[in-house]
C-alpha positions in Angstrom: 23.9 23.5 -23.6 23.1 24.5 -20.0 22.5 28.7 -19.2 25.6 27.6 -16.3 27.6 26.2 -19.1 27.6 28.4 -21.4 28.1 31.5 -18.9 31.5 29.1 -17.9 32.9 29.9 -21.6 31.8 33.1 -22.1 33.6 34.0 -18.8 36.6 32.0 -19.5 36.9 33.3 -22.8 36.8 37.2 -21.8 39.5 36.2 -19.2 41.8 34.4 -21.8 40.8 37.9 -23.8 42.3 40.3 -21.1 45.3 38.4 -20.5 47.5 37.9 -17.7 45.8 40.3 -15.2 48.8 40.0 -12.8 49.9 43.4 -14.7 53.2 41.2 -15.4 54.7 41.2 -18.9 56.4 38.3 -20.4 58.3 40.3 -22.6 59.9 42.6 -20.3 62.9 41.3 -18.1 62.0 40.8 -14.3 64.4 44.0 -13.4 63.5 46.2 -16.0 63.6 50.0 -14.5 63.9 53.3 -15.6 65.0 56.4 -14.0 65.1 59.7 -16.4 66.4 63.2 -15.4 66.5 66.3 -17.2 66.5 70.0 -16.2 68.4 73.3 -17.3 72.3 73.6 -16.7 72.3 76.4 -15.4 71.1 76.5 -11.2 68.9 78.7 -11.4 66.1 75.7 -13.1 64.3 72.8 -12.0 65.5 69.5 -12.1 62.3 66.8 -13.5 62.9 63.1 -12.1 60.5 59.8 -12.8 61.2 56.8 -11.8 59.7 53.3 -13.0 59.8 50.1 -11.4 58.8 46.6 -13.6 55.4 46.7 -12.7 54.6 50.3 -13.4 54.7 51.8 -10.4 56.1 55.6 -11.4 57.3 58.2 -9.1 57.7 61.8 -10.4 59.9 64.2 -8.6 61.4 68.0 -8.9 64.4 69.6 -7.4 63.6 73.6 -7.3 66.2 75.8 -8.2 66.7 76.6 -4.4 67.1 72.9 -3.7 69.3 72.0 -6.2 73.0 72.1 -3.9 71.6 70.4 -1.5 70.0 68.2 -4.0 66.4 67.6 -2.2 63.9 65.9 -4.3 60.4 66.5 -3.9 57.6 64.1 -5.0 55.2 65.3 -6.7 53.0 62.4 -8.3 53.2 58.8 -7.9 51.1 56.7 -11.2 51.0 53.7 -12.7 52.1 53.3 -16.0 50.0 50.4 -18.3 52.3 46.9 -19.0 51.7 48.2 -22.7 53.3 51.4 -22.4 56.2 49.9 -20.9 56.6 47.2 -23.6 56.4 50.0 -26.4 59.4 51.9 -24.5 61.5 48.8 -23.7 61.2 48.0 -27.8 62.3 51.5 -28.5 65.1 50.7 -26.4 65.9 47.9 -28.2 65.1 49.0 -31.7 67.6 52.2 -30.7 70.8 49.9 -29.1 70.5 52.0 -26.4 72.2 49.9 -23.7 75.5 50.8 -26.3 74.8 54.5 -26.5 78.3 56.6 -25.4 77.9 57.3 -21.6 78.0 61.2 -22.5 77.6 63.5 -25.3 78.2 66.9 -24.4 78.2 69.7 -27.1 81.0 71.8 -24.7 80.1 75.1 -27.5 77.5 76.0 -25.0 77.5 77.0 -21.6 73.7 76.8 -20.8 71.1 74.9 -22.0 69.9 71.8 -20.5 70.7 68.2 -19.8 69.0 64.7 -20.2 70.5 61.7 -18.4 68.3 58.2 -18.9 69.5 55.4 -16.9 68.0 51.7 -17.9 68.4 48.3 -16.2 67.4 45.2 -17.9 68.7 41.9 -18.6 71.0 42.7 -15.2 73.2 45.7 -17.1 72.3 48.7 -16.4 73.3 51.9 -18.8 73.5 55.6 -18.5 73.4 57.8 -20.4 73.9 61.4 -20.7 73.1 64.5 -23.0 73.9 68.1 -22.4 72.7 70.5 -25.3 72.9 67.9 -28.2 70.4 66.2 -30.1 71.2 62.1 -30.2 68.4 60.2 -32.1 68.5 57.1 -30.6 68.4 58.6 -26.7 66.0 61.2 -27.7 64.0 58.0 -29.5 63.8 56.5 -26.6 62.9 59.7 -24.5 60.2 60.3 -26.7 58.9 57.0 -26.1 59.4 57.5 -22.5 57.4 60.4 -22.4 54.6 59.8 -24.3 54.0 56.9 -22.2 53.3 59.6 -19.3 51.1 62.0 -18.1 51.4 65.2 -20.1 52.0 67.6 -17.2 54.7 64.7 -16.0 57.0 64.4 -18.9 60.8 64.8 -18.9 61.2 67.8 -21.2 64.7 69.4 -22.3 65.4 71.6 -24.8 67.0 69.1 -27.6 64.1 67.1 -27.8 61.5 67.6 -30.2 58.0 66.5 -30.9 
């Protein structure tokens, strides 16, 4: 076997290896997004944003407490996230039935607190939903997953979710 030769399949093979390097994911639907918000209920706190497109792209925003009747978002961050990541989260999705979730849950005992809202389009539906001081496993599942797919200083935090 020639030196050319066998440099030809030992390149081949590490590409086959790697995958698709287009960054594109077979598994996940072609309009697969995710925009997840959370922040106190009361005006006086910030408001977190993140944003995800299908290829990863991720834009992380705030609303400060000053800006929050107005409601002008600030970008803080823009990141990519890995195909990987967002394979694991869209499974969690899945695995969690989270496009038939209740559009709300709202524990209406308390009067502060803070809220969680995770809107997902896949598959050409798109779901939203809400929480407002009130644990729901399968949303905060898929928050969870959400979030430790990102950067640790650009996670959605609220105070129902637990680690």
């Amino acid at each position: 076997m020639t030196k050319k030769y066998a440099l030809f399949i030992c390149l081949s093979l590490t590409l086959l290896a790697a995958g698709d390097a287009s960054g594109v994911s077979k598994d996940l639907p072609d309009d697969f997004r995710i925009v997840a918000v959370a922040g106190g209920v009361g005006p006086s706190t910030s408001v977190f944003k993140i944003e995800i497109d299908p290829k990863g792209h991720a834009v992380y925003s705030t609303i400060a407490p000053a800006d929050r009747r107005t409601g002008t978002v600030r970008v803080i961050d823009r990141f990519d996230i890995p195909v990987s990541r967002l394979e694991y989260i869209y499974k969690r999705i899945k695995d969690n039935k989270f496009m038939s979730l209740k559009s709300e849950y709202v524990d209406k005992t308390v009067t502060d607190g803070s809220f969680a809202s995770l809107t997902i389009t896949a598959d050409k539906k798109t779901r939203t939903v809400r929480t407002q001081n009130i644990s729901v496993k399968a949303f905060d599942t898929v928050m969870i997953a959400l979030n430790l797919s990102l950067p640790k200083d650009r996670r959605i935090i609220y105070n129902e979710i637990s680690y």
